[in-house]
C-alpha positions as CSV (number, residue, x, y, z in Angstrom):
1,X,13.1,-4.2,-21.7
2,X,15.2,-4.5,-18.4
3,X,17.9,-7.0,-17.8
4,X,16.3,-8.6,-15.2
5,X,13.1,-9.8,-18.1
6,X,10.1,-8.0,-17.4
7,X,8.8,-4.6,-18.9
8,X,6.3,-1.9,-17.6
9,X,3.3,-1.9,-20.5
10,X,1.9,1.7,-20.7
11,X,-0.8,2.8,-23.4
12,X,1.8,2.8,-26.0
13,X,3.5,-0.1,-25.3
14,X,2.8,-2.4,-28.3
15,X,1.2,-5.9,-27.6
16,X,0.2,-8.3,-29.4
17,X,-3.7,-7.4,-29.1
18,X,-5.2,-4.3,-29.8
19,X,-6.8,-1.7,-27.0
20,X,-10.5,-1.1,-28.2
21,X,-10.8,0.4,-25.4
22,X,-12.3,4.4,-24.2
23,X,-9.7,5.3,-21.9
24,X,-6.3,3.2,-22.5
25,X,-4.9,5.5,-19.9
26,X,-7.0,4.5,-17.3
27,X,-6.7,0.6,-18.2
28,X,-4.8,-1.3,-15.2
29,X,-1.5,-2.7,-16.3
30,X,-2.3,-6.0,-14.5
31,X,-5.6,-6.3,-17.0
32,X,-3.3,-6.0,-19.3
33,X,-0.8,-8.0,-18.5
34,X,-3.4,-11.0,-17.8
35,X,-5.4,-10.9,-21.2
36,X,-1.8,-10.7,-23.1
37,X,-0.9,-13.8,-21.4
38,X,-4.2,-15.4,-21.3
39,X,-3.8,-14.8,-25.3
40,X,-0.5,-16.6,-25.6
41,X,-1.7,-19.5,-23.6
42,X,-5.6,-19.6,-26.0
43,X,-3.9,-18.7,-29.3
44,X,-7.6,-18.7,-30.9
45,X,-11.1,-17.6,-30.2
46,X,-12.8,-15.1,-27.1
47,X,-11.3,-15.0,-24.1
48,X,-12.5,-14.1,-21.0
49,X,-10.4,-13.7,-17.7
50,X,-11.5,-13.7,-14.5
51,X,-9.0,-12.3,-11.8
52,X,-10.1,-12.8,-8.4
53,X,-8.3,-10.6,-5.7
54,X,-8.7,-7.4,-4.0
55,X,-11.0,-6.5,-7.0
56,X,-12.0,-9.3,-8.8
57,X,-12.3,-8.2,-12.8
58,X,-13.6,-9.6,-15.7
59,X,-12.2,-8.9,-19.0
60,X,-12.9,-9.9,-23.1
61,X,-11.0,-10.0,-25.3
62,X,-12.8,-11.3,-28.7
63,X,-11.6,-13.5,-31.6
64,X,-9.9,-10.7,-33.7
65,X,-7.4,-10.0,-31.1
66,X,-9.6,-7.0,-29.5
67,X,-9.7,-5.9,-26.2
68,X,-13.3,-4.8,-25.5
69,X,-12.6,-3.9,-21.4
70,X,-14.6,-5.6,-18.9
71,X,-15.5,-4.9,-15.2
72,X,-14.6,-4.5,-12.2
73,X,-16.1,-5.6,-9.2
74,X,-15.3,-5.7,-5.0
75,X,-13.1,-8.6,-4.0
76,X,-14.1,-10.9,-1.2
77,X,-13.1,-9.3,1.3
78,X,-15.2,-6.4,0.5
79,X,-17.7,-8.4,-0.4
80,X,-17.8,-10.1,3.4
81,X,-17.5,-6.6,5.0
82,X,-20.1,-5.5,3.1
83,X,-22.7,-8.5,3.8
84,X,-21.8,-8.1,7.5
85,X,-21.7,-4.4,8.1
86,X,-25.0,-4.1,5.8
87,X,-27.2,-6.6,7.2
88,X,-28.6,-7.3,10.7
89,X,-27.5,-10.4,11.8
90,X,-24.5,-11.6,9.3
91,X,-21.4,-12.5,11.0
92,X,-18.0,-11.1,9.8
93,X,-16.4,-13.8,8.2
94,X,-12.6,-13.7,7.9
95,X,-11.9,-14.1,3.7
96,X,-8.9,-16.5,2.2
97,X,-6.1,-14.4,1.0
98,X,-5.3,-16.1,-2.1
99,X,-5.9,-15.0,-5.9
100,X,-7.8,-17.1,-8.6
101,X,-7.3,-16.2,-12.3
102,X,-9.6,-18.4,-14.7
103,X,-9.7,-18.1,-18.7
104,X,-12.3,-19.1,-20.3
105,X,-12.2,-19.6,-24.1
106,X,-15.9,-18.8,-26.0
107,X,-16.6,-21.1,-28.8
């Protein structure tokens, strides 16, 4: 831990959930860092986050604490350069730069 309050997770950094996951080295440490605190704010049940901004991901995490993974898909801005470039008559629309993250608890 630094002075300053914030740590650097790594695949061996211990968290309060456990990585059932493939590859832990190839797990994102903002993933990471968004199911742990999605956990602490939805102490119980399955969560899943949804972080919306240059990528947007979605990832699970069940009611035992596990961390299943998730997806990851193109942001909106990629998404809007996409439809335009791809299409024959879509306009390039300029995309909002802000970021959404939603939790979602799964009865």
């Amino acid at each position: 831990m630094l002075e300053y309050g914030f740590d650097f997770f790594s695949p061996q950094t211990k968290l309060p959930i456990t990585r059932a996951y493939n590859t832990p080295e190839t797990l994102g440490r903002d993933r990471i860092a968004g199911i742990v605190g999605a956990r602490y704010f939805f102490p119980s049940g399955s969560l899943l986050t949804i972080d919306a901004s240059t990528c947007i991901t979605y990832n699970f995490l069940d009611e035992e604490n596990a961390f299943l993974g998730g997806a990851i898909s193109p942001g909106m801005s990629t998404r809007l350069r996409s439809l335009h470039d791809f299409t024959g008559r879509l306009p390039l629309l300029e995309s909002i730069r802000a970021t959404l993250y939603l939790v979602v608890r799964i009865q």
